[in-house]
N, C-alpha and C positions, 0 to 999 in steps of 0.2 A: 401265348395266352393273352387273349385282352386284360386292359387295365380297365379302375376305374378315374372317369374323368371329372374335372371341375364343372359345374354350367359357369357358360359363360358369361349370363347376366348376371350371376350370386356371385358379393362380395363379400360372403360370410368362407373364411376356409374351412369350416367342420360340417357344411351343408354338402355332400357329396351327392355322385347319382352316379350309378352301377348301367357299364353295359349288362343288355340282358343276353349278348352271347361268352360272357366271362365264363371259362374254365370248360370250354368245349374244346376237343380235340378232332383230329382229322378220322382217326380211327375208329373211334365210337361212334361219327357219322358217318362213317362209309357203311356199320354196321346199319345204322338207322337208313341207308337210303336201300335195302331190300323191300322195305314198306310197300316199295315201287314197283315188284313183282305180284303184290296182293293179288289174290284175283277178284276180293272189292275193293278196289283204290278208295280212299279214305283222302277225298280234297284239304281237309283241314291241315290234317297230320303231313300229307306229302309236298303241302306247301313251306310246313315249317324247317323240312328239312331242305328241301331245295334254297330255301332264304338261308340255312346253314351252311349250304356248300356257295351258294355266292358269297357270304361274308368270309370264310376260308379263302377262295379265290383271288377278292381284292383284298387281303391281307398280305397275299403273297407267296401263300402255303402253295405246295408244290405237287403235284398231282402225279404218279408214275403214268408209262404208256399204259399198262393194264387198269391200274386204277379208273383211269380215266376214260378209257373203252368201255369198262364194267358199268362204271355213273349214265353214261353216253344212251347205251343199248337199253337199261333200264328206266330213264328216262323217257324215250321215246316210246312206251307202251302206255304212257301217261295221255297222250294224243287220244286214246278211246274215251277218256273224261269228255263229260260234254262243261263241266265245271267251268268256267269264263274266269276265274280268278285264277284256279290253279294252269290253265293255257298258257295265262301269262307270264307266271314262272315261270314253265316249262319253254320259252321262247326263248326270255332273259338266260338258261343258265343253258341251254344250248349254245349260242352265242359266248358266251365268256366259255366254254369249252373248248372252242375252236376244234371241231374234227376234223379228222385229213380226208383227203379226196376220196378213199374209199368207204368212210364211214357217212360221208353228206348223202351218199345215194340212199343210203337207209330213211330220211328223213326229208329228201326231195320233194318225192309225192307227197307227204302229209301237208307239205310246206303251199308247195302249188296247189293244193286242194283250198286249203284256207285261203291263199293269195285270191282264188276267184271265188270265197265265199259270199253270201248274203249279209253274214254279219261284220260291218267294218270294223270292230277291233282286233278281229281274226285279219282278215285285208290288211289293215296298218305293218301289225307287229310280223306277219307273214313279209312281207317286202322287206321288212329290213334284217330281220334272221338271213332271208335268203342274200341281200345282196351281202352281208357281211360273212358267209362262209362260202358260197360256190364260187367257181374261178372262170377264169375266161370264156373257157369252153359251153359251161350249163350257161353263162349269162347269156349266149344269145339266144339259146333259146327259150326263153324267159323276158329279150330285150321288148318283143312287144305286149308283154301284160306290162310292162314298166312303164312305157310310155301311154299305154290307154290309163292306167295308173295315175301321170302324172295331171293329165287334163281332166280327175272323175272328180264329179260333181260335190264326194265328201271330203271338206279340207283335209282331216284327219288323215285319210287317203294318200290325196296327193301331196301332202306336206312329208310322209313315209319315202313315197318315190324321190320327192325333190332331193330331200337330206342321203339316202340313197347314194343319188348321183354323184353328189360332193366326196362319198368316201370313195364310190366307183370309179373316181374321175384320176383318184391316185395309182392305182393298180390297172385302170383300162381305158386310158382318154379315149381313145380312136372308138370304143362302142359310144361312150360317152355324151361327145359331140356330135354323133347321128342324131342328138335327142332333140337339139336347138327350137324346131318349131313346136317342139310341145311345153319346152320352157319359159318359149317366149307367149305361148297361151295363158300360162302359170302367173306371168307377170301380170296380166288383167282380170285376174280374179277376184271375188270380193273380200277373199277373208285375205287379213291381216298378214297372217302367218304364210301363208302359200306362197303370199306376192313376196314376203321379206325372201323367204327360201328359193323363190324360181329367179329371184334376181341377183340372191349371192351365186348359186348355181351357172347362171348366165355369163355374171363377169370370171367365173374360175373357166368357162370353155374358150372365154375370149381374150385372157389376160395377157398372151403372149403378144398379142394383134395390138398395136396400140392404136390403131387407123377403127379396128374394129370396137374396141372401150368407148373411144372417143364419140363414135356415131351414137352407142348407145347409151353414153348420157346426153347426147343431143335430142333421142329422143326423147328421153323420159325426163327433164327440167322441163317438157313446158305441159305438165301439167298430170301426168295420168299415175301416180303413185299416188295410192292412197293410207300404203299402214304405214305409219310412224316408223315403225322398224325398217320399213322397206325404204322410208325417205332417208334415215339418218345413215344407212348403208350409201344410199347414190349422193350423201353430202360427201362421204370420205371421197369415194370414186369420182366426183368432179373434181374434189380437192389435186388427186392424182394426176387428172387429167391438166389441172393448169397446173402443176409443178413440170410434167412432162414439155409440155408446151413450152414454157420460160426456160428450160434446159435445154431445149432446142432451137434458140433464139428467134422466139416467134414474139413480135414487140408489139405496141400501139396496146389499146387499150385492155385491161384485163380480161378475158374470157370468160364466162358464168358467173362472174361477180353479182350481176343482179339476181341471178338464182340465190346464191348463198343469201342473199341480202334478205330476199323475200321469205326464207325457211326465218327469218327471227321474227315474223309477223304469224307461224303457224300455232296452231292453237295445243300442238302436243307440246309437252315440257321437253322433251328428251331431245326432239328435231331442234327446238331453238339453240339450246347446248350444246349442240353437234355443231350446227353453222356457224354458234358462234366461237367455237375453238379452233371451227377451218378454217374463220377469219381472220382470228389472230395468229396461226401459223403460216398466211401464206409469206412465199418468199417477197423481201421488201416492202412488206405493205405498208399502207401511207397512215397517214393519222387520221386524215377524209374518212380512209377505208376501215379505220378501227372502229371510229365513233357512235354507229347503230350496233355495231357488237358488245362497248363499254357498256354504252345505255341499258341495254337487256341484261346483264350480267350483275349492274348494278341493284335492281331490281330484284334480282333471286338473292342479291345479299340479306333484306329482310325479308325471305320467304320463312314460314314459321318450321319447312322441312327441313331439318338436318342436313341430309344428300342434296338440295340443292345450293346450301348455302355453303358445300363443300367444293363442291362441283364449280359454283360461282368463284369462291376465292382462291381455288387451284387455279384455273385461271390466268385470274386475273396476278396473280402471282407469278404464273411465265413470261404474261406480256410488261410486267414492272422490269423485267429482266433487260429488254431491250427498247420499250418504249414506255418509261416513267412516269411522263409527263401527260400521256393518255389516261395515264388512273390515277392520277392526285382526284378528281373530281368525285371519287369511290372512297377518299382517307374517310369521310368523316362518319359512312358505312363501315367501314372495318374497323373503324374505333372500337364500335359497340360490340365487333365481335369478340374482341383483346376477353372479355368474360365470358365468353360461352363454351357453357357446360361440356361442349366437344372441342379436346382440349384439339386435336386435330387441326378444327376451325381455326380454332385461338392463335395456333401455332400460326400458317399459314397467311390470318391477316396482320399478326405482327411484323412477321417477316417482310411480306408487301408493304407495310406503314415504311419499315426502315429504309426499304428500295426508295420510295416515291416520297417523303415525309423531306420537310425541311429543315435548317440548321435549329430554327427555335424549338423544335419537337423533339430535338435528342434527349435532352434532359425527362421529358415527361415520360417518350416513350420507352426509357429503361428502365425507369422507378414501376411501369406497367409490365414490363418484362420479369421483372427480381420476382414479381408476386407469383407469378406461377409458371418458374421454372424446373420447382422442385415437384412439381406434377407430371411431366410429360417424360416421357420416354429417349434414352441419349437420340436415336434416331433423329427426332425433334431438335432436342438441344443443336445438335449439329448443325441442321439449317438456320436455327437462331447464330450460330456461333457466325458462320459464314456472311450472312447477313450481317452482322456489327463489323464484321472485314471489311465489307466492302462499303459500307458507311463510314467508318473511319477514315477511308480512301475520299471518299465525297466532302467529307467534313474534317478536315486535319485541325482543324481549330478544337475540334471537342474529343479529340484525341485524349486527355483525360480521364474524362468521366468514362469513356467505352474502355480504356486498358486499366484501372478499376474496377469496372464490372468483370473483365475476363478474367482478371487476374482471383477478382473472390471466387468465381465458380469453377477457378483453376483448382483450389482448394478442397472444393468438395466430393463429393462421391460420382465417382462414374467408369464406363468403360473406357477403354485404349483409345476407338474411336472417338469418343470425343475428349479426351484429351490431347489427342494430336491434333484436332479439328483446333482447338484451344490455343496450344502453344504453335502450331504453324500462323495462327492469325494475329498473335504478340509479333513474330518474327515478323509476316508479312508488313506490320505497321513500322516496326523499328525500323527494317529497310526506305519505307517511304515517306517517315516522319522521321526526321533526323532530331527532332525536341524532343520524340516521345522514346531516345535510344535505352539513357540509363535509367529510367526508371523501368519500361522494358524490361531489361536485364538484370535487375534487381529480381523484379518479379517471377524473371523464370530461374534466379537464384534460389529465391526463398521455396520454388517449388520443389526442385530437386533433393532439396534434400529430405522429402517423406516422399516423391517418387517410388511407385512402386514396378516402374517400366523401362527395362532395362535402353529400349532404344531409342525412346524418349529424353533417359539422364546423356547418354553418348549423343544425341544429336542436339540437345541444349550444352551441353560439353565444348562441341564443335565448333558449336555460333556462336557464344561465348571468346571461344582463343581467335574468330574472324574478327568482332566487335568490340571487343572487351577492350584491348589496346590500344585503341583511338577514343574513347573515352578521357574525360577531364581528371578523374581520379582512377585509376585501373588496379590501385592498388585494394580498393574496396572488397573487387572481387575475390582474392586470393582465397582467404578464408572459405569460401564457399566451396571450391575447388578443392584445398588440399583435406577438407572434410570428407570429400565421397573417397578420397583415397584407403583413409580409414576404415568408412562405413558403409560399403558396396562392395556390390560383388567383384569377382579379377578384371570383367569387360568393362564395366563402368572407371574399376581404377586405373585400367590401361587406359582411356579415353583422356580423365583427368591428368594423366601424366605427360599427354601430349602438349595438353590445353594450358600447362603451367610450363611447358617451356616455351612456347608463343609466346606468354609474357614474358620471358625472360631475354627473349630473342629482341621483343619488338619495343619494347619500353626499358632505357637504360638504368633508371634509378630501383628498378626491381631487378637485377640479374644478378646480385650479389644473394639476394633473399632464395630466390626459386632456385638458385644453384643449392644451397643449403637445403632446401626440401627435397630436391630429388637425388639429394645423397643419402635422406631416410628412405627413399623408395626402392634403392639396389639389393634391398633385405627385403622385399616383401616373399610372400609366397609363392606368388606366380610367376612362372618365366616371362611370361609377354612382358607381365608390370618391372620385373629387375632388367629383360633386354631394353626396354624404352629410356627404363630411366639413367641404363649405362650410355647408350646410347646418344642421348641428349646431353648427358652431362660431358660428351667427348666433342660434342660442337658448342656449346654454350663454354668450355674450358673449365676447368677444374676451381680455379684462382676468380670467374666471375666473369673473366670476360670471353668475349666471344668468336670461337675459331672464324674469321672468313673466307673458307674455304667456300665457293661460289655453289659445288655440288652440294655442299652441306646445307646451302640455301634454301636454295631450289627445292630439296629432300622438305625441310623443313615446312617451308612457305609458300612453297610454288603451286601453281595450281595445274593440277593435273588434263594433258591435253587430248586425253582420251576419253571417252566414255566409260562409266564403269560396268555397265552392262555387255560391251563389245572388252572391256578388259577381261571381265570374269568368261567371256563365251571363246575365246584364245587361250588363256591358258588352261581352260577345261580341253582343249583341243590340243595344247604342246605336248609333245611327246619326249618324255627325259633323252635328253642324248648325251652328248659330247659337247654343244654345241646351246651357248646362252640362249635363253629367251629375249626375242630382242624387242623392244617398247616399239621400237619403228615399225614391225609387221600388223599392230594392231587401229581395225579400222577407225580412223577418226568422225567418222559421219554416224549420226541422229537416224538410227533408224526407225522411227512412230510409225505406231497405225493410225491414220486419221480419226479423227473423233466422230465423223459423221459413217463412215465406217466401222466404227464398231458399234454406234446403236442402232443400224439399218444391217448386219450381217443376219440373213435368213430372209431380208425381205426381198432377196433378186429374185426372176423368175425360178420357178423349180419343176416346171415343166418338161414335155419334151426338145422344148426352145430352148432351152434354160445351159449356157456352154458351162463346161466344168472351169474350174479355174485356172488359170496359168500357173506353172512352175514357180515360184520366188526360192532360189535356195539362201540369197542375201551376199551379203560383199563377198566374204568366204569360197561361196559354194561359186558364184561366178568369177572370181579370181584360179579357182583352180580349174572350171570349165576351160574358160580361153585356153590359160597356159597349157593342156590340154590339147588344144589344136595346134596342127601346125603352121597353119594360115597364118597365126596371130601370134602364136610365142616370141616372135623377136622384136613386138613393137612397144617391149619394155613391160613396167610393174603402173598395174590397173590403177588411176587415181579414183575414178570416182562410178557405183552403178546405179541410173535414177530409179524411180518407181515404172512398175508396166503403166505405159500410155495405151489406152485401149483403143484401137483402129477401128472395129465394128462393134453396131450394135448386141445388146443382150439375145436378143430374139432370131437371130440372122443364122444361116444354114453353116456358114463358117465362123470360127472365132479368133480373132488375132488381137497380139499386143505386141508392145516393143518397149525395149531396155536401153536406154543409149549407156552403152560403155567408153567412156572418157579416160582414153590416156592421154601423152604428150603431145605427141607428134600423128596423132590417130582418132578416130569415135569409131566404133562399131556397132552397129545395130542389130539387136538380137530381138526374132522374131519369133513369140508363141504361137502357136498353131492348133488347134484344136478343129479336128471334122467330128460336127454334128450330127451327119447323117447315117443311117447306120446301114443301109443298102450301098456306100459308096466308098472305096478306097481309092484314096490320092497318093497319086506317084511323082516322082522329081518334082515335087514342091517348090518355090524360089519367088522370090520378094523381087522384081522390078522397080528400080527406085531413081527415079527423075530430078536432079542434083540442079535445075537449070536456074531455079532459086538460089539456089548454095553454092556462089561463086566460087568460096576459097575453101571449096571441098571437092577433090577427084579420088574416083571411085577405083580400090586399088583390087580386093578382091570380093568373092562371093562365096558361099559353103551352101549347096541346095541339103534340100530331104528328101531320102530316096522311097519313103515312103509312108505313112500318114493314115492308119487305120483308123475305125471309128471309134471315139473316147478315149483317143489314146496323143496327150499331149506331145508336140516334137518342134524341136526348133528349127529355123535357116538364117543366117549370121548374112550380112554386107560390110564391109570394113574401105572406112573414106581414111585417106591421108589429108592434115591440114598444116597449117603454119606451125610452127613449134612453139607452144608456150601462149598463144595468142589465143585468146575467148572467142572464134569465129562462130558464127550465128548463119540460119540461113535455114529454107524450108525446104522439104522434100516430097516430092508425089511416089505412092508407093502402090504397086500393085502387084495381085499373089495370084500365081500362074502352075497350073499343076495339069498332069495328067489323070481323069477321071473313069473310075474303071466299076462298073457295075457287080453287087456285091449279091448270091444267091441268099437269101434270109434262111432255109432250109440246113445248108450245106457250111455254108460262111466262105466260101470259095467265091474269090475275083475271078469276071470273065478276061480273057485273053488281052485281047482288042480293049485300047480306051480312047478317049478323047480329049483332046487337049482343048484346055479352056482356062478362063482369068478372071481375075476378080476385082473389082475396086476398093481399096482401102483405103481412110480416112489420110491425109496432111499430117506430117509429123515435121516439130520444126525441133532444132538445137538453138538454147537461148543462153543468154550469159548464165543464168543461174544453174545452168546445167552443169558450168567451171567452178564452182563453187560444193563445198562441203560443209554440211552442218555441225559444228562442233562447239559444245556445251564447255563453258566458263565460269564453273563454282562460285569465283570473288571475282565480277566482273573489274570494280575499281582497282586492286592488286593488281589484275591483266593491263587494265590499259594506264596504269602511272608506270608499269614496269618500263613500257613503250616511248622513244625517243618521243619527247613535244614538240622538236622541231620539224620530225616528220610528219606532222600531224597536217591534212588539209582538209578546209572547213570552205563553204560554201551556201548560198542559200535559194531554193527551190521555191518555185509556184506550182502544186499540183494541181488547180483547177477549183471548181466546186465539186463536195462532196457529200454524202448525207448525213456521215460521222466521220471522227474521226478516227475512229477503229476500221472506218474500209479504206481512209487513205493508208494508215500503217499497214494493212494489210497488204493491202498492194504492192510498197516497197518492199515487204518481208519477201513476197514471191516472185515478185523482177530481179534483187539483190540472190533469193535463195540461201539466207542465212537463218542461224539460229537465235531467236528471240531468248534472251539472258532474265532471269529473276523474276520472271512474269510480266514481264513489260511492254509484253503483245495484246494485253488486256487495258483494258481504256475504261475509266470510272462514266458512268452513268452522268449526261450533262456538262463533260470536262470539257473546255476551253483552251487545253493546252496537254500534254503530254511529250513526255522524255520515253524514246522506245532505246535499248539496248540491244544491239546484235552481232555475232561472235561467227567466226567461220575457219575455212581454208582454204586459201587462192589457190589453183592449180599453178604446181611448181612447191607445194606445198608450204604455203607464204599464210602466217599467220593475219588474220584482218578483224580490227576489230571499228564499230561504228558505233555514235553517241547520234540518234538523228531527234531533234527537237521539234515537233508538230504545234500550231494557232492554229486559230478557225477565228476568224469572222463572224458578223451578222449575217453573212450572204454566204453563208458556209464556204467559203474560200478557203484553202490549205495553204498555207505555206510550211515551209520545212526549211530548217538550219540544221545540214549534215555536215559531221565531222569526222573523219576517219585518220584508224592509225594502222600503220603494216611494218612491217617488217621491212620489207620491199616498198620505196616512196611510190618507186610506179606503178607498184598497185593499189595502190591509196586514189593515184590519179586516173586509173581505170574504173574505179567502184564510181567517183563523178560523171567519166564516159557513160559508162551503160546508165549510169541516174538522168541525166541530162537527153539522152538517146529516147529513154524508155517512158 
């Protein structure tokens, strides 16, 4: 039953406003659609019912087969109206009925009668009923009213066909892309609309073609769009086309740059906007390259339109993200926004003030922040929160006044999310301000205790018993602590139980005290909170002092060398036996999905080009593939599996990836396989792989596929032997060789007889980082003071010129292959110097860990001071090898 709703303008709550289909049912209008049998149809009345049975529809309500046959057949007697309103319902709610194949013949002919009527709104809404219920078979014959359709003189018309095609184009590319020279008439149309629709149409027939995009914004940049809509569509698709291009390393000067340049000189609002967001997201782009897109941008900040001054400082707020110093010349425009009425705006160009603003502006611009904060939405709050994060990082001198302000609106109302947006960005600073630690920790004392989040008080609990104890007075904190034991729930006082015997472990003039408290907590309620704190009190010792038993340590203080993600995904997979869970089966490696990755998943092709994805079953599932074979079972337990390296393109008739599996004394390469085509089955399948690069690799066996149907992923393995223990490197040529056997589409029967044929596959190299495992280090300083200092070796590097230094850290993160620690693969905006942190495991399972120290110059010169520690010395002085090599 509908409700009634708020308007959304009215800030009154007792001003209501009533749907006017509240307290209609499905049943009393199914009664009411007999009306439809009249034998005078009464337009008025049979229109208001059909607008009933569409609003039931997108409600969700649920129609039986008879129901809906009944509505169906009844409707369609509605077509004797010569009525021009009620037509049009009767199109709309045919449509949203969806009839099955035997039921569309009923209403075919009326359909194709109107399609070649005199009156075009009969034409229009004719074309798209019909392309959105008949199937392959009626479309062709129908395909050429569609296409004379597409090219006819009324936009309305041909604007039905265009949009048409785009849904046709899902269910029937192959009729589809017959259409191309009537779409590309579409494009030189005059109206607006037509040219926008024949040129989205256009690039969905061409998109898998990148040779064929490419051509067709070559043609159309030099001059012949003329809607707006149609220009701001071939901004993105240039956009595309020069990210395609730079990913395929096509260098020298930008391509269509001066197109985009000339779209901020066009007189629509919408085209400027568009170029100039294309400008600022291309890849690398210079500061030359921003400054006619600043300019305009800067400009619609005083436009008196709302949407463009939003539009404006969205923006210019992504590019403050990465290039700051391009929009300081916009601060003194967003000033004036910090008031405006859309708190939106407000929010957005404060944010950007904080990006680009300098150290004298801090003070002003929080005292303009306090004032309306209590306005906006946590959403909002959140990006303000992040924002003072990453200023604080900028500004460590004004480190006060900002964890003051976080700390008051830590106090106030809000949800989970911005509360942990909150207390993560105290933590964030206490880490990287070491002045701003205890008051910090004060701060997120005094919050916990009216915390209403239970995983908020357990994870300020945590960072507490990490920091707490290297503080000047640690005795401060207690009280705080042994308070939530009392006045929380059992998970918060299990937390606190841990966190006060940290103290007592790690600070000697308190371990007589917190042994005395957690002998009140053997009584508590809960079991977790009496087993911790019996627990604790049997390594901390009864009398005060503390057992040194080394495991007791470890338990205690160590920091754990798994992931707990890969912990929790092992023992959800252990099966009770006879036989311990043992910590050393579970994987130590980082497995991420890339970030660029997962806000571009749906945008591959999704065509008939479009290969399905390769298998990932992850460390696990390829650890028990190998052992599995017999080829490979005896060359030991799998150290490390990388991500698929993709050998061919998206668009390409085959599709292959590879997995390099690193064990000791071995790498074997595991090859996905996917056939594309669906008239074709591939027999004895097999990878040729050319080792002539990869000296200290000979090739011991191979495992073909003995067969390889259409959409039906399958693998073929090669397994090289190498030096034992040694990070050998070294490129491979690979080629995929099958026998090709013609598939009857009819029958799905392969013919007898096939033909052997090869394929080229891209260069696959094995690099040191390949020897390497990403493994995450909670307390990075804990890890590396545990580590002998005299094994330590330190060195210092020239990396070149670079254009920040977030792309030389970069760089070393992905030659080295390790895990960036605490966040320290991010670089403050402007910094001049940076400490990165990075944590791993050597093959041979050698723990590593690295302190590498980054400067820049005026001439952006890098240098680097690395210092590593291992386990193993001589892996310390292999991490300099491959540094020094790479």
């Amino acid at each position: 039953m509908a409700q009634p709703f708020v308007k959304k303008d009215d800030d009154h709550d007792d001003e209501l406003e009533y749907s006017p289909f509240m307290g209609i049912e499905k049943g009393a209008v199914l009664q009411e659609a007999r009306v439809f049998n009249d034998p005078q149809v009464d337009p008025r009345r049979c229109s208001q019912v059909i607008t009933k049975l569409l609003y039931l529809l997108n409600q969700g309500e649920s129609f039986t087969k008879v129901e809906a046959t009944e509505v169906f057949f009844s409707v369609t007697k509605l077509f004797q109206s010569k009525d021009t309103g009620l037509r049009r319902m009767v199109y709309l709610i045919i449509k949203e009925l969806s009839p099955s194949s035997d039921e569309v013949i009923i209403v075919t002919s009326s359909l194709m009668k109107d399609m070649n009527s005199k009156i075009d709104m009969y034409r229009a809404n004719a074309i798209r009923v019909l392309c959105r219920i008949i199937d392959g078979t009626l479309l062709t014959q129908i395909e050429r009213y569609l296409k004379q359709a597409i090219v006819d003189k009324n936009p309305v018309v041909s604007s039905a066909a265009l949009v048409s095609g785009l849904h046709l184009l899902k269910t029937n590319p192959e009729i589809v892309k017959r259409w191309s020279n009537e779409v590309q008439e579409g494009i030189q149309s005059r109206s607006a609309l037509v040219q926008f629709h024949a040129l989205a149409l256009l690039h969905q027939i061409r998109q898998n073609d990148r040779l064929a995009v490419s051509k067709l914004v070559v043609s159309l940049t030099r001059g012949s769009v003329r809607s707006p809509l149609a220009q701001c569509l071939l901004i993105r698709y240039t956009s595309q086309v020069i990210r395609d291009m730079s990913n395929h390393g096509q260098s020298g000067e930008r391509p269509f740059y001066e197109f985009l340049e000339s779209c901020l000189r066009h007189k629509a609002e919408m085209v400027i906007l568009e170029a100039a967001r294309a400008i600022t997201e291309l890849d690398g782009v210079t500061s030359r390259e921003l400054t006619p897109a600043i300019t305009v941008l800067q400009l619609f900040l005083s436009s008196p339109r709302p949407v463009l001054r939003f539009a404006a400082v969205r923006t210019l707020n992504k590019v403050a993200m990465t290039h700051p110093m391009a929009v300081t010349n916009c601060n003194i425009d967003m000033e004036s926004l910090i008031s405006d009425q859309n708190r939106s705006i407000a929010t957005l160009a404060i944010t950007t003030l904080l990006k680009t603003g300098n150290e004298s502006s801090v003070e002003r611009l929080m005292k303009q922040i306090t004032n309306f904060m209590s306005d906006i939405a946590d959403e909002f709050k959140i990006v303000v929160v992040e924002a003072i994060r990453s200023l604080c990082v900028k500004f460590p001198l004004k480190y006060r006044s900002l964890m003051t302000f976080l700390s008051n609106i830590l106090r106030e109302e809000g949800g989970f999310e911005y509360k942990r947006a909150i207390v993560d960005s105290i933590v964030t600073i206490i880490r990287d301000i070491p002045d701003a630690k205890e008051s910090g920790l004060l701060h997120l004392c005094e919050f916990i205790e009216d915390c209403e989040f239970t995983y908020l008080s357990t994870q300020i609990l945590h960072f507490l018993g990490i920091e707490g104890p290297n503080t000047s007075d640690p005795s401060k904190y207690i009280r705080y602590i042994y308070n939530r034991v009392h006045l929380e729930n059992a998970t918060v006082r299990a937390a606190a139980v841990s966190t006060l015997a940290k103290f007592g472990f790690m600070v000697e003039s308190l371990k007589p005290r917190i042994t005395i408290l957690l002998k009140r907590c053997i009584y508590d309620s809960d079991d977790e909170v009496r087993d911790r704190a019996t627990l604790f009190l049997s390594v901390l010792g009864g009398d005060g002092t503390v057992d040194t038993d080394e495991d007791s340590k470890e338990f205690l203080f160590g920091s754990l060398d798994v992931p707990l993600v890969n912990m929790e995904t092992s023992l959800k997979n252990y099966d009770p036996s006879e036989e311990a869970f043992d910590i050393n089966s579970v994987p130590k490696e980082v497995k991420s999905q890339p970030l660029a990755e997962k806000k571009a998943q749906g945008k591959k092709p999704t065509g008939l080009g479009a290969p399905p994805a390769a298998p990932a079953p992850g460390f696990d599932g390829y650890e028990r593939l190998l052992s599995s074979i017999p080829e490979f079972a005896a060359f030991g337990k799998l150290f490390k599996s990388s991500s698929p390296v993709e050998l061919t393109e998206a668009e390409t008739e085959y599709a292959v990836n590879v997995v390099k599996h690193i064990f000791d004394n071995h790498v074997v390469f595991q090859y996905n396989c996917t056939n594309t085509i669906e008239e074709q089955l591939l027999e004895r399948v097999n990878v040729i792989v050319d080792a002539s690069e990869a000296e200290e690799f000979s090739e011991v066996t191979s495992k073909a596929l003995n067969s390889l149907p259409y959409d039906s992923p399958g693998q073929t393995f090669v397994a090289f032997e190498k030096p034992a223990g040694v990070p050998a490197v070294g490129k491979f040529s690979n080629t995929l060789t099958f026998v090709v056997k013609e598939v009857d589409p009819s029958t799905g029967e392969a013919e007898d007889d096939g033909v052997e044929d090869e394929y080229q596959l891209e260069d696959l190299e094995v690099v040191a980082a390949d020897y390497m495992m990403k493994v995450l280090v909670s307390n990075f300083r804990n890890a590396w003071e545990s580590m002998d200092e005299e094994d330590e070796h330190v060195d210092e590097y020239g990396l070149g010129q670079r254009e920040s230094l977030g792309e030389a850290i970069k760089a070393v993160i992905d030659l080295l292959g390790m895990q960036p620690c605490e966040g320290t693969e991010t670089v403050p905006s402007n910094a001049r110097s940076h400490t990165c942190l990075l944590s791993g495991v050597y093959i041979g399972n050698v723990k590593v860990l690295v302190r590498a120290q980054f400067g820049m110059d005026s001439s952006k010169e890098i240098a680097m001071k690395l210092a590593v520690r291992a386990e193993d010395v001589s892996v310390a002085e292999a991490i300099h090898e491959i540094v020094a090599s790479g």
